[in-house]
KEVOZA-50360 format. One line per 5 residues: their letters; for each residue y, z negated, x of N, C-alpha, C, O. Coordinates in steps of 0.1 Angstrom, whole numbers, plus 5000, padded with zeros to 4 digits. Atoms other than C-alpha are relative to their C-alpha. Layout:
<recs>
A> Y Z X Y Z X Y Z X Y Z X; ...
</recs>
This chain:
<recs>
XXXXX> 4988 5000 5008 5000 5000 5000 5012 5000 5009 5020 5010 5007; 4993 4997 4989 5023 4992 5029 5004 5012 5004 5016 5015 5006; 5002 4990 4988 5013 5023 5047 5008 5013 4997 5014 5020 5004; 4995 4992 5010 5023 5045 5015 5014 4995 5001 5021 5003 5006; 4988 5003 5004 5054 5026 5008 5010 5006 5012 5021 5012 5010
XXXXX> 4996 4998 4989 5063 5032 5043 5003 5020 5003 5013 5026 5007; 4996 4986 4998 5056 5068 5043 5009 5008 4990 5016 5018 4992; 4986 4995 5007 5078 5073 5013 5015 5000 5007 5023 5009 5011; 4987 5006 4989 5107 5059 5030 5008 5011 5008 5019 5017 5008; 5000 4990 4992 5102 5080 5055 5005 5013 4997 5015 5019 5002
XXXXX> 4999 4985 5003 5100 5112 5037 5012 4999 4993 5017 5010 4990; 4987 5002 5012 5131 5100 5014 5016 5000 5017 5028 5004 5017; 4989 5000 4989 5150 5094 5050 5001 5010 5004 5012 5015 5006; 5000 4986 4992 5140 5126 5066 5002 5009 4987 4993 5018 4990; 4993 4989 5013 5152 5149 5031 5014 4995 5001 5023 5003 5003
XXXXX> 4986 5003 5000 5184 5127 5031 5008 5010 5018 5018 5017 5020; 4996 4993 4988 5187 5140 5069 4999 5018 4996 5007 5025 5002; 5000 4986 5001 5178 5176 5055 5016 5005 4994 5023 5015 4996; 4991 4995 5009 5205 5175 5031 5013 5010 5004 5016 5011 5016; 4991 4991 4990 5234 5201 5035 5012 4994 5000 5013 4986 4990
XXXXX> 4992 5005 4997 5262 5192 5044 5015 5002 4989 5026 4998 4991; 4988 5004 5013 5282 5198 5009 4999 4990 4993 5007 4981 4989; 4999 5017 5005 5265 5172 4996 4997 4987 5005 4992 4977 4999; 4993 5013 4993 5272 5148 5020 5013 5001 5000 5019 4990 5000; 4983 5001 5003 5307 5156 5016 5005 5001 4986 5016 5004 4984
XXXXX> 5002 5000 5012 5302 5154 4981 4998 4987 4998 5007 4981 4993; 5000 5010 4997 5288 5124 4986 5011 4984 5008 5012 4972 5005; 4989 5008 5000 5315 5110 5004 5015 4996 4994 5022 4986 4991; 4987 5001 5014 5345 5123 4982 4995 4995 4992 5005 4995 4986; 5003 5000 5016 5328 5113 4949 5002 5011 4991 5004 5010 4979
XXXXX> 5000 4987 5009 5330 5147 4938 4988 5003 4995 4978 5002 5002; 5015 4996 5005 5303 5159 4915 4999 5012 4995 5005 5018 4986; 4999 4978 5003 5294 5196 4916 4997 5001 4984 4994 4993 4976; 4997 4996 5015 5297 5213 4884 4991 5012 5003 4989 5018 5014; 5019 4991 5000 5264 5235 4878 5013 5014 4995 5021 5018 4987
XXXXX> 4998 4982 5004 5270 5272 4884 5011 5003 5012 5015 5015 5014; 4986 4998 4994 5299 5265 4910 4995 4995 5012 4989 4984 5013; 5005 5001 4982 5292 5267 4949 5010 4993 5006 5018 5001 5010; 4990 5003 4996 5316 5244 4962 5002 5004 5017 4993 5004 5025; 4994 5001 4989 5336 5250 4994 5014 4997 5002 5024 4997 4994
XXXXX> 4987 5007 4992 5360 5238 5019 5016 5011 4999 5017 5023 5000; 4988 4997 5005 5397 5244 5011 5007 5011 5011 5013 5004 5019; 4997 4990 4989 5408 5279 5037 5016 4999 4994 5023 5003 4984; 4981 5002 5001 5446 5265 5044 5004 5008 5016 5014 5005 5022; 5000 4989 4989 5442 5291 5074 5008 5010 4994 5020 5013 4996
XXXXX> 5002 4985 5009 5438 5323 5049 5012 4998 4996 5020 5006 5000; 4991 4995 5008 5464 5311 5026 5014 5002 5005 5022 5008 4999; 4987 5002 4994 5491 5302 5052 5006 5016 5004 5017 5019 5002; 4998 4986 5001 5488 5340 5061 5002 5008 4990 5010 5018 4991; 4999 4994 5015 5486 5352 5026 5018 4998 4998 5027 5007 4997
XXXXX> 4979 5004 5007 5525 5332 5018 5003 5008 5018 5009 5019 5015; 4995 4992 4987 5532 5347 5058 5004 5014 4994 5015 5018 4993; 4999 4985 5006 5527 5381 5043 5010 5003 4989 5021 5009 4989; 4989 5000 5011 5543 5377 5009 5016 4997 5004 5026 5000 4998; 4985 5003 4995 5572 5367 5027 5008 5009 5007 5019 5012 5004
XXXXX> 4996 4984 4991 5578 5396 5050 4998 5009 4992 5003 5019 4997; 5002 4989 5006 5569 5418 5022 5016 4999 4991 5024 5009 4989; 4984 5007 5012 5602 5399 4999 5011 5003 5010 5021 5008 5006; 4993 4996 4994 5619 5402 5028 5007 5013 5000 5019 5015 4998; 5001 4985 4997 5615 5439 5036 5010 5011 4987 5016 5021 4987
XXXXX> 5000 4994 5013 5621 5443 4998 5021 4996 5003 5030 5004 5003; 4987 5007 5003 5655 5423 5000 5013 5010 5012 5025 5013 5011; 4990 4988 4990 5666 5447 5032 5006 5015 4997 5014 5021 5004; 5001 4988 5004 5667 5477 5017 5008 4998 4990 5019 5002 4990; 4989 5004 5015 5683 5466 4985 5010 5000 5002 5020 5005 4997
XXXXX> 4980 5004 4995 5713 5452 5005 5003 5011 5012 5011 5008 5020; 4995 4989 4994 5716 5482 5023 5006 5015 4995 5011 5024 5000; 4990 4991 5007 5728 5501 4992 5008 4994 4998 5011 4998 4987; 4987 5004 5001 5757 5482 4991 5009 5006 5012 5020 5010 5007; 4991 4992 4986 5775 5496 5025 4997 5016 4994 5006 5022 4989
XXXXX> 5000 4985 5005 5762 5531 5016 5004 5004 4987 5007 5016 4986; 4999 5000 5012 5768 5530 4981 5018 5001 5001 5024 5011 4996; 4987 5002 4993 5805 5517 4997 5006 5016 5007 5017 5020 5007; 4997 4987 4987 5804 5550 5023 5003 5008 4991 5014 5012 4991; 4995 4990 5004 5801 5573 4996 5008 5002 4985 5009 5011 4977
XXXXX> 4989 4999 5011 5825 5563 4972 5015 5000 5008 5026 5005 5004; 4987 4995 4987 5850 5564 5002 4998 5018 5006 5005 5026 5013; 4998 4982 4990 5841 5601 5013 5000 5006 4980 5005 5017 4978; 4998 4992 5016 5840 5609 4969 5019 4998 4997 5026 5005 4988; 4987 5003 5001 5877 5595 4973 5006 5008 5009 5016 5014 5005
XXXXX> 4994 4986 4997 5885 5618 5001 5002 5013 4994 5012 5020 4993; 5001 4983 5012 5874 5647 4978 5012 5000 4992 5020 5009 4992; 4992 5001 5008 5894 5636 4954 5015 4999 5000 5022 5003 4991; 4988 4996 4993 5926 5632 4974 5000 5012 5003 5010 5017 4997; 4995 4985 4993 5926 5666 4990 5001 5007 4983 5006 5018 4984
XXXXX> 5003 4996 5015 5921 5674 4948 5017 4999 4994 5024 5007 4989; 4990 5002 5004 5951 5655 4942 5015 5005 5006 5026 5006 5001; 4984 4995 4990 5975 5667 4972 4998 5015 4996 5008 5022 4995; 5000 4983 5009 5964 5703 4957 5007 5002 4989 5012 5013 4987; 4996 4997 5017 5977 5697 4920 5013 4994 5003 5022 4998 4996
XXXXX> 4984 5002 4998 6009 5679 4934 5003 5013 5004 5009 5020 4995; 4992 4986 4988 6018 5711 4959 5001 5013 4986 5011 5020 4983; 4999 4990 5010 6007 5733 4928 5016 4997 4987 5025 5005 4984; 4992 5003 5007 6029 5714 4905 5013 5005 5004 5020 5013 4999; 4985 4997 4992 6058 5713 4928 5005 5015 4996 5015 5017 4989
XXXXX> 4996 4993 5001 6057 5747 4928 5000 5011 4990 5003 5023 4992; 4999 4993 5015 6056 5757 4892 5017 4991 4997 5026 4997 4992; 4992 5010 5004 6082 5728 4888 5015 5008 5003 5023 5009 4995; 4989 4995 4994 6109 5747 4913 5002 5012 4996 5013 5014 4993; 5001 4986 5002 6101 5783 4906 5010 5000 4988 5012 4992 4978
XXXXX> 4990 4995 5012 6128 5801 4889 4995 5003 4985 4983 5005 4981; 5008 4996 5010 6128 5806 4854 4993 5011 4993 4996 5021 5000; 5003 4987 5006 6113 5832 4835 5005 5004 4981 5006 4997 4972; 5001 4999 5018 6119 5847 4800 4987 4991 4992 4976 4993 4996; 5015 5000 5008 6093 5830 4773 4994 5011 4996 5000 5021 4993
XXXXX> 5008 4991 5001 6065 5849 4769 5005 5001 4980 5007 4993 4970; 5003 4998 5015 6066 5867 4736 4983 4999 4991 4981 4999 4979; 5012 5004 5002 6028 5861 4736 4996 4982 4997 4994 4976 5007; 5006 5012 4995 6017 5826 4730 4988 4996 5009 4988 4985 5015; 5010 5005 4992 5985 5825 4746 5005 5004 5014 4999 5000 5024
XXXXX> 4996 5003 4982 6002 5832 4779 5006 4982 5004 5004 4976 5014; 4992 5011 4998 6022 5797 4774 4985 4992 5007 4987 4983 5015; 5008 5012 4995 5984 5781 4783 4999 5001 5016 4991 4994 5021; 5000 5000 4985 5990 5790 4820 5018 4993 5008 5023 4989 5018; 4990 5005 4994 6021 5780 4822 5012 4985 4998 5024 4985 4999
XXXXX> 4996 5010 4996 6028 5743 4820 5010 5000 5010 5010 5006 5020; 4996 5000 4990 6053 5730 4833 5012 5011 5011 5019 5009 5021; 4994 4982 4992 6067 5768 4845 5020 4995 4991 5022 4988 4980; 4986 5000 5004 6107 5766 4836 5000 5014 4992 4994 5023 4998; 4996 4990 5004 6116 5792 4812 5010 4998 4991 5016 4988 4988
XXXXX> 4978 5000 5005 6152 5803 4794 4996 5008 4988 4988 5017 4986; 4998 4989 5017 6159 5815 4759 5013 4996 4995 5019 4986 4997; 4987 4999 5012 6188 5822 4736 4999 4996 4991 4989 5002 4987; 4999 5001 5012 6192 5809 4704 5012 4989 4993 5024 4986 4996; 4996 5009 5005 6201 5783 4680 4994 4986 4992 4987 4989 4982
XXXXX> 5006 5008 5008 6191 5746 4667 5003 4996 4987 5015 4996 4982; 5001 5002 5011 6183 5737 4638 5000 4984 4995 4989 4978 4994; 4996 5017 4992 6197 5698 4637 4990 4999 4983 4979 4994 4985; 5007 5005 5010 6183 5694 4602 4986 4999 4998 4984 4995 4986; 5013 5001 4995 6148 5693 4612 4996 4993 5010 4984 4995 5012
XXXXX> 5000 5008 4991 6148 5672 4638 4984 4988 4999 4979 4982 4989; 5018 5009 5001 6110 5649 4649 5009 4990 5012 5020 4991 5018; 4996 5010 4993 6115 5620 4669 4988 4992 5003 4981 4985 4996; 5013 5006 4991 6089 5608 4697 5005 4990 5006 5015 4990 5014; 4992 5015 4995 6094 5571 4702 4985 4990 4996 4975 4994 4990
XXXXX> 4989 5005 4987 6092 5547 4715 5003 5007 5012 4994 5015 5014; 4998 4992 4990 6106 5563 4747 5006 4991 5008 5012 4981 5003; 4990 5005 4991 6121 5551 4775 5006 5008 5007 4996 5014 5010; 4997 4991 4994 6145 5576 4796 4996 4999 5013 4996 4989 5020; 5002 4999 4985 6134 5590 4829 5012 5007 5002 5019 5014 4996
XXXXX> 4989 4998 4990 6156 5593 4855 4995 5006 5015 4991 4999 5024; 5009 4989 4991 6145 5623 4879 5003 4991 5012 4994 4984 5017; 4995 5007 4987 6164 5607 4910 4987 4988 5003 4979 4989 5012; 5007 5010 4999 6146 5573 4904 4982 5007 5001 4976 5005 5011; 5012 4994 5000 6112 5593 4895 4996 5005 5009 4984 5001 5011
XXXXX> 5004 4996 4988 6109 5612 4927 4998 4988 5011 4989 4988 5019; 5001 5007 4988 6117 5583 4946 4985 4986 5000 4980 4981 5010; 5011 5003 5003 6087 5563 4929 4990 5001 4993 4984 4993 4986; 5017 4996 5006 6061 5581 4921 4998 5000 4986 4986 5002 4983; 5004 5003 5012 6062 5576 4886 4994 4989 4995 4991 4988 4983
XXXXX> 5003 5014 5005 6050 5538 4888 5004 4995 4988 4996 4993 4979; 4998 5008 5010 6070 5523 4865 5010 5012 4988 5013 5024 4991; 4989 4993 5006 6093 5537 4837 5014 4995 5005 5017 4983 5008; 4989 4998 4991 6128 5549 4850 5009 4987 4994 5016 4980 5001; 4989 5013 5009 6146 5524 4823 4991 4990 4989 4980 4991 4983
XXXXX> 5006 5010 5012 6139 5497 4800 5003 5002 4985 4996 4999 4975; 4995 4999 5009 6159 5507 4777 4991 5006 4989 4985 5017 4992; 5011 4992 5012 6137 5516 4741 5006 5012 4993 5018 5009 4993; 4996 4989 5008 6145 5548 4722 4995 5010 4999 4984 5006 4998; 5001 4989 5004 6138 5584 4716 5003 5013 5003 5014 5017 5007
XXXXX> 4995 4985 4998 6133 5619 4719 4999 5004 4995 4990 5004 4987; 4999 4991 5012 6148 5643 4698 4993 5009 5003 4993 5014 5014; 5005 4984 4998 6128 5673 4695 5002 5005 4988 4997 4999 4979; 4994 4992 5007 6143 5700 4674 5000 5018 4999 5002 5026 5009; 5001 4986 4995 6138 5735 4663 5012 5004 5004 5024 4999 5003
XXXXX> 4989 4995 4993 6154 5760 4679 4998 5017 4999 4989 5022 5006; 5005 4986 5000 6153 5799 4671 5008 5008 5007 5019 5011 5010; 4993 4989 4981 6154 5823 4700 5002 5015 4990 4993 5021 4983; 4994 4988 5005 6173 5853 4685 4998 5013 5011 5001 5025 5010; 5009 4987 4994 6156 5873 4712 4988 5007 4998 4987 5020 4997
XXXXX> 5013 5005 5002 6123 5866 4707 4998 5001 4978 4987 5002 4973; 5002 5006 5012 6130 5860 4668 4992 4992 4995 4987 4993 4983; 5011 5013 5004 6109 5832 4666 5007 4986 5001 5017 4983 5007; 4992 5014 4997 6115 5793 4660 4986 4996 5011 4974 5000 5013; 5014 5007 4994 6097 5768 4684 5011 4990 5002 5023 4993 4998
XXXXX> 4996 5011 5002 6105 5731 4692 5006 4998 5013 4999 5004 5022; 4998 5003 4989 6124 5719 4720 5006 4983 5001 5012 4975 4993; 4997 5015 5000 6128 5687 4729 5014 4996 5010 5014 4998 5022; 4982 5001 4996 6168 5679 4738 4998 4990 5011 5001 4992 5022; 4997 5011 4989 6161 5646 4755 5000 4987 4993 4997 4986 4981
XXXXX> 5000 5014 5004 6165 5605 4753 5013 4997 4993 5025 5002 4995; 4990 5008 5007 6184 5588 4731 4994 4989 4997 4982 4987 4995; 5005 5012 4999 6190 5551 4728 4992 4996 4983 4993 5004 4974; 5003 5003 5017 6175 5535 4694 5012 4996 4990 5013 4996 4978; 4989 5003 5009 6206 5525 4683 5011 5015 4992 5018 5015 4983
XXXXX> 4998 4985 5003 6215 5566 4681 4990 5008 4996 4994 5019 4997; 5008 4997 5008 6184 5577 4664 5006 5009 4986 5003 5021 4984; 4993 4993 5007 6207 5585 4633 5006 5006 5005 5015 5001 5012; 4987 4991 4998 6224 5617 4638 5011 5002 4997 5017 5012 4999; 4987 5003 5004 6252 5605 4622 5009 4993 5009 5021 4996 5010
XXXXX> 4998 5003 4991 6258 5586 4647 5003 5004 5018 5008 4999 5028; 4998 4989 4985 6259 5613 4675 5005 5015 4995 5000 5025 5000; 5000 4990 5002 6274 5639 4656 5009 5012 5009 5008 5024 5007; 4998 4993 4984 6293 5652 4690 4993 5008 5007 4997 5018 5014; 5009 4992 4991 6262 5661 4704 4996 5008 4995 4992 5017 5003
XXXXX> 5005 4985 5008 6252 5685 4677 5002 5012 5000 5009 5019 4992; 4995 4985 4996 6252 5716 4693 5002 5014 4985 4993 5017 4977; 4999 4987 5010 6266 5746 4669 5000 5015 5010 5005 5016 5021; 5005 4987 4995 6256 5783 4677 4995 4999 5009 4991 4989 5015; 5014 4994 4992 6237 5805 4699 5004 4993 5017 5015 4993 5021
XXXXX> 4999 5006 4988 6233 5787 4734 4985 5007 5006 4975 5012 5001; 5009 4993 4992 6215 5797 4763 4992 4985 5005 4997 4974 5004; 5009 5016 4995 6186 5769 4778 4994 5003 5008 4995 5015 5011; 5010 4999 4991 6162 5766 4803 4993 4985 5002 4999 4975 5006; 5010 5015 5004 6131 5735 4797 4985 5011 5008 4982 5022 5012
XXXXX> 5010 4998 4995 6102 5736 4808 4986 4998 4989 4985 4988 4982; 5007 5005 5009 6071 5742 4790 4990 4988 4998 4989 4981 5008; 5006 5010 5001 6047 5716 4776 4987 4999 4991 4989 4993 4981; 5010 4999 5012 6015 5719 4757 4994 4989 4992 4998 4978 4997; 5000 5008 5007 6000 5697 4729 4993 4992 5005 4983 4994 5012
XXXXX> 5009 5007 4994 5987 5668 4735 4984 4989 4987 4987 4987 4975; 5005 5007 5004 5957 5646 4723 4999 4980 5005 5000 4974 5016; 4997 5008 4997 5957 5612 4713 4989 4990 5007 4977 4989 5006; 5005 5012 4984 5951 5585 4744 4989 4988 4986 4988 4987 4974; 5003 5016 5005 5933 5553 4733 5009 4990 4995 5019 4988 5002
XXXXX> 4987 5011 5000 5954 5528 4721 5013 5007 4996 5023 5000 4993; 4992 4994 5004 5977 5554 4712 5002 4993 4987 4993 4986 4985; 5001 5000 5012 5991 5547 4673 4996 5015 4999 4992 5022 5008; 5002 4985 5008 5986 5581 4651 5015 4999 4997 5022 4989 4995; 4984 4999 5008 6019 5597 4641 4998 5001 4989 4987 5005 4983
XXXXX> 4998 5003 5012 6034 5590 4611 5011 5007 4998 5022 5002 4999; 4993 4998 5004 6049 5620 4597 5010 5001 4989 5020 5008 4989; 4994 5006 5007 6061 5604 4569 5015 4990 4999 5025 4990 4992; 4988 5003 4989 6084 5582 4590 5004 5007 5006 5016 5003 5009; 4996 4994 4989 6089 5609 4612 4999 4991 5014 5009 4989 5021
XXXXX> 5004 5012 4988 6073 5583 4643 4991 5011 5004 4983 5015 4997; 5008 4992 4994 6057 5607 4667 4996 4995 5014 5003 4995 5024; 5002 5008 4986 6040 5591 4694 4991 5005 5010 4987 4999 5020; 5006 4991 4992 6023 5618 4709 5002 5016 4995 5003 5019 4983; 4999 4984 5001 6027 5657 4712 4986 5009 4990 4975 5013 4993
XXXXX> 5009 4993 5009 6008 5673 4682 5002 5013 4997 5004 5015 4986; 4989 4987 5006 6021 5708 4681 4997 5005 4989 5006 5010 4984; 5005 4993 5014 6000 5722 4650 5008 4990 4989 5010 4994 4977; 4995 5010 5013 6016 5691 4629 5016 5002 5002 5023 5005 4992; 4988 4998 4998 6050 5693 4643 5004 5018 4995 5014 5021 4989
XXXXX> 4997 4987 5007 6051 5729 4633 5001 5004 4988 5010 5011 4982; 4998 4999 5013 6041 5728 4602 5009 4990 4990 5009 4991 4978; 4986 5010 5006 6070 5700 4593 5011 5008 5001 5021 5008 4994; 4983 4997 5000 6095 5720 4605 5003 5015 4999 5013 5021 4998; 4999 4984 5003 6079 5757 4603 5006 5006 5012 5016 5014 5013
XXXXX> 4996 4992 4983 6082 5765 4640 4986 5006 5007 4975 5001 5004; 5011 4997 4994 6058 5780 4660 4993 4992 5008 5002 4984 5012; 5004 5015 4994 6036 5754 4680 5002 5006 5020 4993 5011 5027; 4998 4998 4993 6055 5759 4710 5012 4989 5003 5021 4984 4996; 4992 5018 4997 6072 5729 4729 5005 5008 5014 4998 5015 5021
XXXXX> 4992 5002 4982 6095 5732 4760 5014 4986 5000 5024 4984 4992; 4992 5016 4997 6112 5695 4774 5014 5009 5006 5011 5016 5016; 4988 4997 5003 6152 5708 4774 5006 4992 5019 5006 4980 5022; 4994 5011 4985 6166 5700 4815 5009 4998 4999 5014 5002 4989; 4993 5012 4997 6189 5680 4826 5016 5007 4998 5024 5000 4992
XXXXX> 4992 4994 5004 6215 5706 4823 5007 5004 4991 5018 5010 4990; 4998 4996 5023 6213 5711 4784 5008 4985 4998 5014 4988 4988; 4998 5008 5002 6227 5677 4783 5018 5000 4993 5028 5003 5000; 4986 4997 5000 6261 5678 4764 5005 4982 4996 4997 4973 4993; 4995 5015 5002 6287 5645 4759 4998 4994 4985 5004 5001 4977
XXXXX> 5005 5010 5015 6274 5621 4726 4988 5008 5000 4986 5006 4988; 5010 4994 5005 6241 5645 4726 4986 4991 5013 4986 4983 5023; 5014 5011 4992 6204 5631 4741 5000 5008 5014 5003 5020 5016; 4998 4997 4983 6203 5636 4778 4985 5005 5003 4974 4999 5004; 5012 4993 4993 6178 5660 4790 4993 4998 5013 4998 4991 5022
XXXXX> 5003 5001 4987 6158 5664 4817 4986 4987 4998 4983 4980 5008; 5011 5012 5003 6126 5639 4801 4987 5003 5004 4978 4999 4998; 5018 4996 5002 6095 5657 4816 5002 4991 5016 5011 4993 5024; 5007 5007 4989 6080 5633 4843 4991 5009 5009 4979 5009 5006; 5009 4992 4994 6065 5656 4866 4995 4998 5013 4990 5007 5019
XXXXX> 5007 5004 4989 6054 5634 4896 4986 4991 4994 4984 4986 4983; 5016 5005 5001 6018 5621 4899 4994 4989 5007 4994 4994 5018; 5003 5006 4996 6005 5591 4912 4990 5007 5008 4985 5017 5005; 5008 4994 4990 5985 5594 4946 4995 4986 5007 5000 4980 5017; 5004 5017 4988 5969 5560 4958 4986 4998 5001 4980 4988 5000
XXXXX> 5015 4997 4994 5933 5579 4969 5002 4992 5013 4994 4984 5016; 5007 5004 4984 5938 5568 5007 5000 4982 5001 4997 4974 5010; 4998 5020 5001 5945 5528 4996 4982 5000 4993 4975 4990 4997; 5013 4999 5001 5908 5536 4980 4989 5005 5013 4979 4999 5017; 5011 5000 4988 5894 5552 5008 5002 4991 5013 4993 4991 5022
XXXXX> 5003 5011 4991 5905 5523 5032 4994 4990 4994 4984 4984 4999; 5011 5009 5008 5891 5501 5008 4984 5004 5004 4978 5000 5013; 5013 5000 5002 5857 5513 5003 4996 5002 5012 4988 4994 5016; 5005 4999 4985 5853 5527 5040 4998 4982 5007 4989 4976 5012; 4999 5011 4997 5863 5493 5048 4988 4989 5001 4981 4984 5010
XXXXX> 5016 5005 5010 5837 5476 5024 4986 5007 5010 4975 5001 5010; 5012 4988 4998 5812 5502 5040 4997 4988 5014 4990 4979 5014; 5002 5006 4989 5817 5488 5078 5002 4983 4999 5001 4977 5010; 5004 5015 4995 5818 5453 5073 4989 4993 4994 4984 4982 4997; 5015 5003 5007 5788 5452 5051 4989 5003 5008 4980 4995 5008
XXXXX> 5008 4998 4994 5770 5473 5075 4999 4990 5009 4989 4984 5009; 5005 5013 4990 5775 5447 5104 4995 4990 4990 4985 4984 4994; 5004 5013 5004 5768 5422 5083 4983 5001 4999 4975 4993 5001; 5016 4997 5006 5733 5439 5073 4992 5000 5015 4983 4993 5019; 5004 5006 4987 5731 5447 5109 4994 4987 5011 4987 4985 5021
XXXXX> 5002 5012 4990 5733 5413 5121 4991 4992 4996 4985 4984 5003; 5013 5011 5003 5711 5396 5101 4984 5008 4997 4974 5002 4998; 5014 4994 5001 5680 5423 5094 4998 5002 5018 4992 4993 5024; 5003 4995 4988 5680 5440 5131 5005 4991 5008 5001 4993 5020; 4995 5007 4984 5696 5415 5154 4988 4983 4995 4982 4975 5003
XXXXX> 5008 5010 5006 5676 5388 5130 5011 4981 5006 5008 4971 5012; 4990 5015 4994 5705 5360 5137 5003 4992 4991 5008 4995 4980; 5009 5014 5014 5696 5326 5117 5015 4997 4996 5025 4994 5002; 4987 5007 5000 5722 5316 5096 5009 5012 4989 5018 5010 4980; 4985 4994 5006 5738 5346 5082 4994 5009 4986 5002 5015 4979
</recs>
């Protein structure tokens, strides 16, 4: 009985020695395998490489992203070059429709769509009793105007432009010409009846084609007669002129009458304050991308 008990023992010590070595470490955590599931040891090797990788991959991702910001910068600075050499073209053009002598009006109308802006001369006479009025206005003041750009308006002052037919006894046609500013407090032409030119006069304005309305614009109200933008098909048919607009210069101006000379004909130009901007933006973003992807310098 001994001899047996003994060799049990035995064979129960040498199986405990067989055992594998999860569950002796099973044994010592108090973990108890769950049937069907092979346990093993926790690989904090593997995963440290795994997040290593994910990280350089987020990285890589994050380099490239912030590298359309400088380039994205470069070529909104060279689309702003374009667009300056665009804009010193349509000044020079302007200018030189602006100075050019005048010409007769065309007896054609569809010629007038080439020539904005172009000065032309006619004979006739206005017609004060029809008179439209585009207001609010403020007067420009050529002198002032050239000298800045057209930033601001020339005066503060609030009021109006008469615009009035006028029939060219050459031509035998009416069309609208716009005389000039007047303050609001002369709005009634009773009020300015001085300036009310009688018979055939000679002019020279510049033409002006119709316009549509801006944003924010109101709508005219030809009921009021409030015209706050150039509509020529509606102004025509109020006053039974042909839809033909020329702004009246500075020379048509007579004493008590609205002072001519109201077409704004400079352009703002403040492309190369854009292209030092964005070029700007371009190279200091690039160092910056520089210095922290390729030079890899902690910190920035």
């Amino acid at each position: 009985m001994a001899a047996g008990a003994a060799s049990q023992l035995g064979l129960r010590a040498a199986g405990l020695g067989r055992a594998p070595a999860s569950a002796a470490w099973r044994s010592v955590l108090r973990v108890s395998p769950r049937p069907g599931v092979a346990w093993r040891p926790s690989r904090c090797g593997s995963s440290a490489a795994e997040a290593s990788a994910t990280k350089a991959e987020d990285d890589s991702f994050l380099q490239w992203v912030l590298l359309l910001i400088p380039v994205t910068a470069f070529g909104l600075g060279t689309w702003q070059v374009q667009r300056r050499k665009w804009k010193l073209n349509l000044i020079a053009e302007l200018e030189s429709r602006v100075l050019a002598e005048p010409v007769p009006l065309p007896a054609d109308p569809m010629e007038l769509k080439n020539l904005e802006y172009r000065p032309v001369k006619v004979r006739g006479c206005f017609d004060h009793s029809k008179e439209l009025y585009m207001m609010p206005r403020t007067m420009v003041d050529p002198v002032r105007e050239a000298r800045e750009g057209g930033l601001i308006s020339s005066s503060t002052q609030s009021g109006a432009y008469v615009v009035t037919p006028f029939h060219c006894t050459d031509l035998g046609v009416t069309i609208l010409v716009n005389r000039g500013f007047i303050p609001r407090k002369k709005v009634n032409p009773e009020t300015r009846q001085k300036g009310q030119i009688e018979g055939e006069v000679d002019l020279i304005g510049m033409v002006r084609l119709t316009e549509t309305r801006q944003p924010f614009v109101p709508e005219n109200n030809p009921e009021r007669n409030h015209w706050h933008y150039r509509d020529l098909e509606a102004m025509a048919r109020i006053t039974g002129a042909e839809p033909i607009f020329i702004d009246a210069n500075f020379q048509s101006t007579v004493p008590g009458g609205p002072i001519g000379g109201q077409t704004r004909v400079t352009l703002r130009n403040e492309h190369l304050q854009y292209i030092v901007t964005w070029y700007g933006l371009s190279a200091a973003t690039s160092y910056l991308w520089f210095k922290k992807f390729l030079r890899g310098t902690p910190g920035v």
